[in-house]
N, C-alpha and C positions, 0 to 999 in steps of 0.2 A: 614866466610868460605874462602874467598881471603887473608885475613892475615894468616889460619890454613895451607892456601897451600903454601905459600909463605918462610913458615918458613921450617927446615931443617938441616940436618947435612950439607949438599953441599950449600952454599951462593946463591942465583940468583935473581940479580936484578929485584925489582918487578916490572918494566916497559917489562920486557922480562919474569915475570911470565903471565902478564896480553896479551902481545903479543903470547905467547906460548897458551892461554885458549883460547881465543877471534877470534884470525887470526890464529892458526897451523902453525906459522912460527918463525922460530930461526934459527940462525945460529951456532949455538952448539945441536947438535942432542942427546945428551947425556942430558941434560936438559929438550927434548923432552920423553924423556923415564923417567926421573925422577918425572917430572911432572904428566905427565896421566898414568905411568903403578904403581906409588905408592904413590902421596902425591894427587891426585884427589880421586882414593878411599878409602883412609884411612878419608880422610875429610868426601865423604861420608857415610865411616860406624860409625864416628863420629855423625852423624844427625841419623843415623838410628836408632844407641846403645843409643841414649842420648832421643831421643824420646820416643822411643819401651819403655823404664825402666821408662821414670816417669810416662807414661798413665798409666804402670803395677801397680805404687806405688797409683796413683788415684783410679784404680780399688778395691785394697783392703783395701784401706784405708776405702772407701764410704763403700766397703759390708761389712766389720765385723766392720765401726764405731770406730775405733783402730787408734789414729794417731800414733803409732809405726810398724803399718803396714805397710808392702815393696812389693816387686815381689816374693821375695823368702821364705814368709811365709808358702806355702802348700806345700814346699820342692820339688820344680819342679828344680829349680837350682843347688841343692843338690843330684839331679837323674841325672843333665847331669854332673854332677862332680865326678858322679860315675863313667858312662859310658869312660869320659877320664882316669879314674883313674885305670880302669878294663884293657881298652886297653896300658897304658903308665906301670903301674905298673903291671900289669897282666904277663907281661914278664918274669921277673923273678921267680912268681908263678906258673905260668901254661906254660912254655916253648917249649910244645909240642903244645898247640894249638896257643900263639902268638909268635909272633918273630918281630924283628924291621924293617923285609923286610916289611912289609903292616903297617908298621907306619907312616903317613903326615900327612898334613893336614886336609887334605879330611875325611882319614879316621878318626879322630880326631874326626871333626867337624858331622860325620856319628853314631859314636859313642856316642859322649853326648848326640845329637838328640835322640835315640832311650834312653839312660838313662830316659832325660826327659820327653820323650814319655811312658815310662813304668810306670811312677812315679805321670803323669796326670791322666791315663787309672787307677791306682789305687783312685787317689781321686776322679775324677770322681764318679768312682764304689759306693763309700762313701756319697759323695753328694746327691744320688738318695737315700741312703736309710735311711740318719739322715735329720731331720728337722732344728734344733737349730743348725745356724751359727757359733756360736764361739766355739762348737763341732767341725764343720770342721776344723777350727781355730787351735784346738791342737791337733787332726789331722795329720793336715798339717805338724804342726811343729815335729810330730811325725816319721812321713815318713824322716824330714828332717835329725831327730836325729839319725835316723837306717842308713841311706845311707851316714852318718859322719861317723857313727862308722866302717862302712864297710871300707871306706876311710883311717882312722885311723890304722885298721889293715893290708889293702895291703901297706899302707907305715912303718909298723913297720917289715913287712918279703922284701921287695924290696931292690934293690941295690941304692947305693947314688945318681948315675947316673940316674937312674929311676927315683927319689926322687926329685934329682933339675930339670928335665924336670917338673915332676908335678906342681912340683911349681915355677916354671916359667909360664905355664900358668892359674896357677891360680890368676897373680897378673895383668891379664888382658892385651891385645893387640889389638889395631884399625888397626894396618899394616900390616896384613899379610892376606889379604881377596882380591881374584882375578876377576875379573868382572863376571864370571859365578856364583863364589860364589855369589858376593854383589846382583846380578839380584834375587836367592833363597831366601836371607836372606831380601832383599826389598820385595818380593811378599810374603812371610810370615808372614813379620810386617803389611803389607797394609791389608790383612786379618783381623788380629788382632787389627787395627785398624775402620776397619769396622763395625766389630762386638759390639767395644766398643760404635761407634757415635748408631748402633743401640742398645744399653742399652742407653742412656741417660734418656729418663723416669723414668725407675724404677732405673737408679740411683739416681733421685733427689727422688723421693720416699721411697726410702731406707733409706734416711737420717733422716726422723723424726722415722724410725722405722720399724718392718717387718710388725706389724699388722695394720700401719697405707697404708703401699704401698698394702695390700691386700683389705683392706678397699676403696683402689682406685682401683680394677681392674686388678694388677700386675700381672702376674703368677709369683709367686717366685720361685718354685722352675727350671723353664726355663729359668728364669730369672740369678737367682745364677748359671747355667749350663753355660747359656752365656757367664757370665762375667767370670769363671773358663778356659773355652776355649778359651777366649781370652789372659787371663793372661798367659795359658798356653802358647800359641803359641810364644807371645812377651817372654814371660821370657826364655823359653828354645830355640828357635832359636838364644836370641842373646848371650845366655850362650854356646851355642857349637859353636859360627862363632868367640867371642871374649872373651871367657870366663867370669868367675861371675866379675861382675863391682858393685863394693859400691856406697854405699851412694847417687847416681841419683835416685833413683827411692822412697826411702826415704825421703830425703830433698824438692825436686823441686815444688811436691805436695802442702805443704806446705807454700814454697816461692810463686807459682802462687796464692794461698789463701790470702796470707799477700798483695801483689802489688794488684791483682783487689776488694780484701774484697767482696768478693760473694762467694755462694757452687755450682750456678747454672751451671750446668755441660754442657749446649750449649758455656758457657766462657770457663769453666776449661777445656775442653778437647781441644780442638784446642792451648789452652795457655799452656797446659803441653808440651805438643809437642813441641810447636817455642823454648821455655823456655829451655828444655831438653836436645834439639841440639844446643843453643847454649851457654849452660853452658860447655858441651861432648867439644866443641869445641873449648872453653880456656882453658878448663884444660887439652886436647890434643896438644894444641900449650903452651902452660908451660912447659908440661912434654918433650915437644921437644927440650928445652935449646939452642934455639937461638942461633945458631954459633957454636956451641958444636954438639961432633957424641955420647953423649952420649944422650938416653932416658928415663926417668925414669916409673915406672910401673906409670900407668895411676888411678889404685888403689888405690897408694895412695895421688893422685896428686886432686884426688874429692873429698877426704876429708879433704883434708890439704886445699886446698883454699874455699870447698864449705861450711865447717862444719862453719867457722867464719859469713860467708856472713849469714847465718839462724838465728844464736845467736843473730846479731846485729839485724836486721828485728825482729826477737822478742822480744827483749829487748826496741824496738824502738817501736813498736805499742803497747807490756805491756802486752797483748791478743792475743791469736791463733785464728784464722777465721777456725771454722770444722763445 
């Protein structure tokens, strides 16, 4: 984290980053504002985003048994990409009800929220009344398909300019989140973090099978509720604070599997986390290009370094630990 702050478009010796953290003292006050009003919390929505996405990628990996499962399988991320997509491209569509006056962040970040919020309330709905998991499974990926397509089509009537805002954020950002935001987007992840440490049982139960964790006592279907509301939470708060981020939530899982070779989820959960943030947090300080004012999307900066880092680890132990 002290290297991720340290680094920068503006130069500043790390002796006077560490005095700036530590002691609140500098004699370039300009440094002072650079520091704690945008390279402290990007750093930590860095820990936040990079945690929050691989618990989510543990979460479904364990309940539908799928190690190609992610966060954004029951298409929760896909709902708050609507919701930006409704509000950024909707403009030009429906020009009587938006307009770029009530376009920021905020509402942005308001707007995916409720995407993703509409898109859980629906599988939710789902959940309660299918048994067979990997039902929900395609599902999920169904909801995800419909609210692409929707996507699809407000950028095939929108303006260009409409078009590269969208896509702009959807190639994901850690900077631009202001400490009322980060305190929302912390106290939704710690939720969702909760909620996960209490599934751990029936997440280790899960794992030889549904009829083996009901043979133990599990409620399943509270159980699958649990861990759907928590994924929920983690995947769409940190999709409307920084939009959809790859391959963390994906990969990390996986890697915490390989280093400690255990499923027992009192390890994997606490080790997805440290692991999470601070993968988020090289590949944050990469994309930052040391010395350089440029950044590059952070998107594609997780798969470009994280996707080798997996291959080799698998290639290296020969076997996936699931």
């Amino acid at each position: 984290m002290l290297v991720n702050i340290s680094f920068g478009s503006v130069t500043i010796p790390f002796k006077n980053t560490l005095a700036v953290l530590f002691t609140n003292e500098t004699t370039n006050q300009s440094w002072h504002y650079i520091i704690w009003d945008y390279r402290v919390p990007k750093a930590i929505t860095a820990v936040l985003v990079g945690s929050g996405l691989s618990l989510c990628g543990l979460l479904m990996q364990t309940l539908f048994r799928n190690p190609l499962a992610g966060p954004f399988v029951l298409g929760i991320s896909s709902g708050a990409s609507l919701g930006a997509a409704i509000l950024i491209m909707g403009a030009s569509a429906f020009s009587s009800v938006f307009s770029f006056s009530i376009f920021n962040d905020t509402t942005l970040a308001i707007a995916s929220s409720l995407g993703s919020f509409l898109v859980l309330l629906a599988v939710l709905s789902v959940a309660l009344k299918i048994k067979d998991t990997m039902s929900l499974l395609i599902i999920g990926l169904m909801f995800g398909s419909i609210t692409g397509a929707i996507v699809s089509v407000l950028s095939y009537f929108t303006s260009s300019e409409n078009l590269k805002q969208f896509i702009y954020w959807s190639l994901g950002s850690l900077g631009d989140l202001s400490w009322l935001q980060l305190l929302l987007l912390g106290s939704i992840i710690s939720i969702g973090i909760l909620l996960s440490v209490l599934s751990i049982k029936p997440l280790n139960a899960l794992l030889l099978g549904e009829n083996y964790a009901q043979s133990l006592g599990i409620a399943l279907k509270k159980s699958r509720l649990l861990i759907i509301i928590a994924t929920g939470l983690l995947a769409g708060s940190i999709t409307a604070f920084a939009g959809p981020i790859a391959f963390i939530g994906l990969a990390v899982p996986h890697l915490t599997r390989q280093i400690f070779n255990t499923t027992e989820h009192k390890i994997l959960v606490p080790a997805v986390l440290l692991y999470g943030a601070i993968i988020m947090l090289v590949c944050d300080s990469i994309a930052q290009l040391p010395g350089s004012a440029s950044v590059l999307p952070i998107n594609a900066i997780t798969s470009i370094v994280g996707a080798p880092v997996v291959i080799w680890l698998l290639v290296r132990k020969r076997k996936m630990v699931f």
